[in-house]
N, C-alpha and C positions, 0 to 999 in steps of 0.2 A: 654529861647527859645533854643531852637534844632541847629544842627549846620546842614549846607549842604554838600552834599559830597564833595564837591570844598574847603567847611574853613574845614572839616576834614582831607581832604589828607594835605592842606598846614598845619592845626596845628599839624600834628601827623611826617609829613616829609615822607606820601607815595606817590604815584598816585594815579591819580582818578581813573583808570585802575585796579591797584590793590582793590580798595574798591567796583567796583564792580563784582573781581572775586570772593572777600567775601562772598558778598550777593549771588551771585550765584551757590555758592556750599552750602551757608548754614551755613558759618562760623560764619560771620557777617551780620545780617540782619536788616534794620535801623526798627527804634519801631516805625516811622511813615511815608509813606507817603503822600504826598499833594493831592491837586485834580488836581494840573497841573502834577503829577506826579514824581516830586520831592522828592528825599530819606532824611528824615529827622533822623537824631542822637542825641538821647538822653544821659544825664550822665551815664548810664547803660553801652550804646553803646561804651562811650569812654572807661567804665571801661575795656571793655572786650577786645576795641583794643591794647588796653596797655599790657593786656595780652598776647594777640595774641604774640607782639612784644619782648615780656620778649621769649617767648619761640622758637620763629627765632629766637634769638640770640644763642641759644642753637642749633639750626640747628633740630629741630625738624619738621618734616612735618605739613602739613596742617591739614591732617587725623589726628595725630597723637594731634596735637591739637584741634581740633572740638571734640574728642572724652573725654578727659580730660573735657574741659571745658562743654561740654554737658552734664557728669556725675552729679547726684546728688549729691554725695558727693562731689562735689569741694566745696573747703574754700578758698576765694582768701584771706584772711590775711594770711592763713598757707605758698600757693603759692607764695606771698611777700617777708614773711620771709627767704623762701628757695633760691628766687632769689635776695634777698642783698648779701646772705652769699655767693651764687656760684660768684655771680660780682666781691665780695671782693676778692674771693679765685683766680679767672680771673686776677682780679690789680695785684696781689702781682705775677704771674706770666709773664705778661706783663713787669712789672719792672723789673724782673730780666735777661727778653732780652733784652731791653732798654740797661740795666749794661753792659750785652755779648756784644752788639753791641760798647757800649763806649770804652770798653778794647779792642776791635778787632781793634779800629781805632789808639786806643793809641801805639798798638803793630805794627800796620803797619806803622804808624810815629817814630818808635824808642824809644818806652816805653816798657815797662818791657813782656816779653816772657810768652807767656799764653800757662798753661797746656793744654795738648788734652780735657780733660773733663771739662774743661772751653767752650770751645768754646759753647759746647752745652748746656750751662746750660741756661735753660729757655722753653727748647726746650721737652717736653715731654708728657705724656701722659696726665698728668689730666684734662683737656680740655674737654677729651673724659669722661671722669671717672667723671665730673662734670654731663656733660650730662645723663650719664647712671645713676647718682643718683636721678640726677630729673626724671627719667622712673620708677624707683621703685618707687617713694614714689606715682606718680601719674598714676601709671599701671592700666588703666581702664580694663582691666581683670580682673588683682588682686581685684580692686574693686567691680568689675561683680561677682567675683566668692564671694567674702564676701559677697555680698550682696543678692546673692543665697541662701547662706546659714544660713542668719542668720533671713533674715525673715522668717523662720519655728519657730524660738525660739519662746517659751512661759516665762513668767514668771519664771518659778523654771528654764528654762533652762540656766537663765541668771543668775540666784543665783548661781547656779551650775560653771558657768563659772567664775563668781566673788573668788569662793570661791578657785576654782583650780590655779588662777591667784594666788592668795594671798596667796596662798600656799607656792607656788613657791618663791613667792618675800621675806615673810617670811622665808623662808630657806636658800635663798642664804646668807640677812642680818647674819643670824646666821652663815657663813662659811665667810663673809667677815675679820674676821682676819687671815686667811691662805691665804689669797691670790687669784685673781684672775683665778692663774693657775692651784688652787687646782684641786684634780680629783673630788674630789665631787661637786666640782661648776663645774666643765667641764661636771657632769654628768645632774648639772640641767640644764645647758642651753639647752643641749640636749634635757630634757624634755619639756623645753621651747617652741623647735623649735616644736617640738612633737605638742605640745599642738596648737600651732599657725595653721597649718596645719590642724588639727583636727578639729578647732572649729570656721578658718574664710578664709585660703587660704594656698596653698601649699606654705611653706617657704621655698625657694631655701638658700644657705649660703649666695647667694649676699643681697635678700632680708634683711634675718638675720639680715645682717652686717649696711645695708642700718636702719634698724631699731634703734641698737645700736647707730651706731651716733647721731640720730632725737631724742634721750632722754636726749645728752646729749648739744644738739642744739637748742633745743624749750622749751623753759623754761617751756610748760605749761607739759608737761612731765616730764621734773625734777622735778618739785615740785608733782606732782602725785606720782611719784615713791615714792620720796623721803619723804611721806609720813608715809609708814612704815619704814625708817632706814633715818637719815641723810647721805649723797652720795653713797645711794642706785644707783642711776643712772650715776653713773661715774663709778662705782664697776661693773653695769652690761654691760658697753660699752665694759667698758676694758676684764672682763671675754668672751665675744661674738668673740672682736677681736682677741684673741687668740683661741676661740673655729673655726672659722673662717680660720685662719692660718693651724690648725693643718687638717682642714679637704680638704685645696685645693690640 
């Protein structure tokens, strides 16, 4: 049975207010309801408030979510995954003001003298740099514009793209004992980024970089990669993040 908008607001910990600004912009819309008029939420519904929820905490707009979630291509498992790992990445900064805040009190009771660059440790950017990751991977442009382009493919076109893929992948494996830094792997990622641009959406370096990570963060990627070379996809994180570096 369904929940009402009254046990949804109290089990999810919103307003009922909020649930129906939801529905009225189109965010969240209940899958049934009643003949007395009552909005009724299905397991669907709650799946996607949760959602919702995951990505306020990111401080992400509403638009900004409706559009996301709206795309075809959304995968809430991949979604999931992405928001364990920013939460985790959240704690462990969390924690380390928690520490600033314990040392600041230790020092103003007459414990031990904290550096200047103590005081702010906790205090920084990635917060933002969490947020801005989760925009890349779920850029519905990004995905608009992949998906422009690539329903024109036919069959050979996607052989073609397979083959240029494994090209590439193929060739770095070959240069991975020189190094990440090598110039000729500096030169394929380049072609990489080339290729990405070419064949599904314009690859800025942030994107790049944002990719490089997710290979070596979603296992179902490492083992893809890693298909043709064993740490194939740590080799091409690493090669990226310095392709990355040299190009900011």
């Amino acid at each position: 049975m369904g929940l009402k908008v009254k046990e949804l607001a109290d089990l999810a910990g919103v307003s009922v207010r909020t649930l129906h600004y939801y529905d009225q912009i189109g965010l969240l819309t209940p899958s049934e309801v009643s003949a007395k008029g009552f909005r009724i939420y299905d397991g669907i519904d709650l799946e996607r408030l949760q959602q919702i929820l995951f990505f306020r905490e990111l401080d992400f707009s509403l638009q900004e979510i409706k559009a996301i979630l709206d795309n075809p291509a959304f995968d809430r498992k991949r979604a999931l995954i992405l928001h364990k790992e920013v939460l985790l990445q959240k704690k462990e900064r969390l924690e380390k003001i928690i520490q600033t805040v314990e040392r600041s009190i230790s020092a103003m009771t007459g414990g031990a003298t904290m550096h200047k660059s103590d005081l702010f440790e906790g205090f920084d950017k990635h917060q933002q740099q969490y947020a801005d990751e989760v925009r890349r991977r779920f850029d519905p442009k990004r995905v608009a514009e992949a998906e422009q382009k690539t329903k024109q493919y036919k069959q050979a076109d996607w052989t073609e793209i397979m083959q240029e893929w494994h090209a590439i992948y193929e060739q770095l494996a070959g240069r991975m004992h020189a190094g990440p830094d090598d110039a000729e792997v500096q030169n394929l990622i380049s072609n990489y980024q080339q290729l990405i641009t070419k064949r599904f959406y314009h690859c800025t370096p942030e994107i790049l970089q944002g990719l490089g990570q997710m290979y070596v963060q979603d296992e179902r990627f490492t083992e893809n990669i890693d298909r043709t070379q064993a740490g194939l996809a740590q080799f091409l994180h690493e090669a990226i993040e310095i392709y990355v570096k040299k190009e900011a």
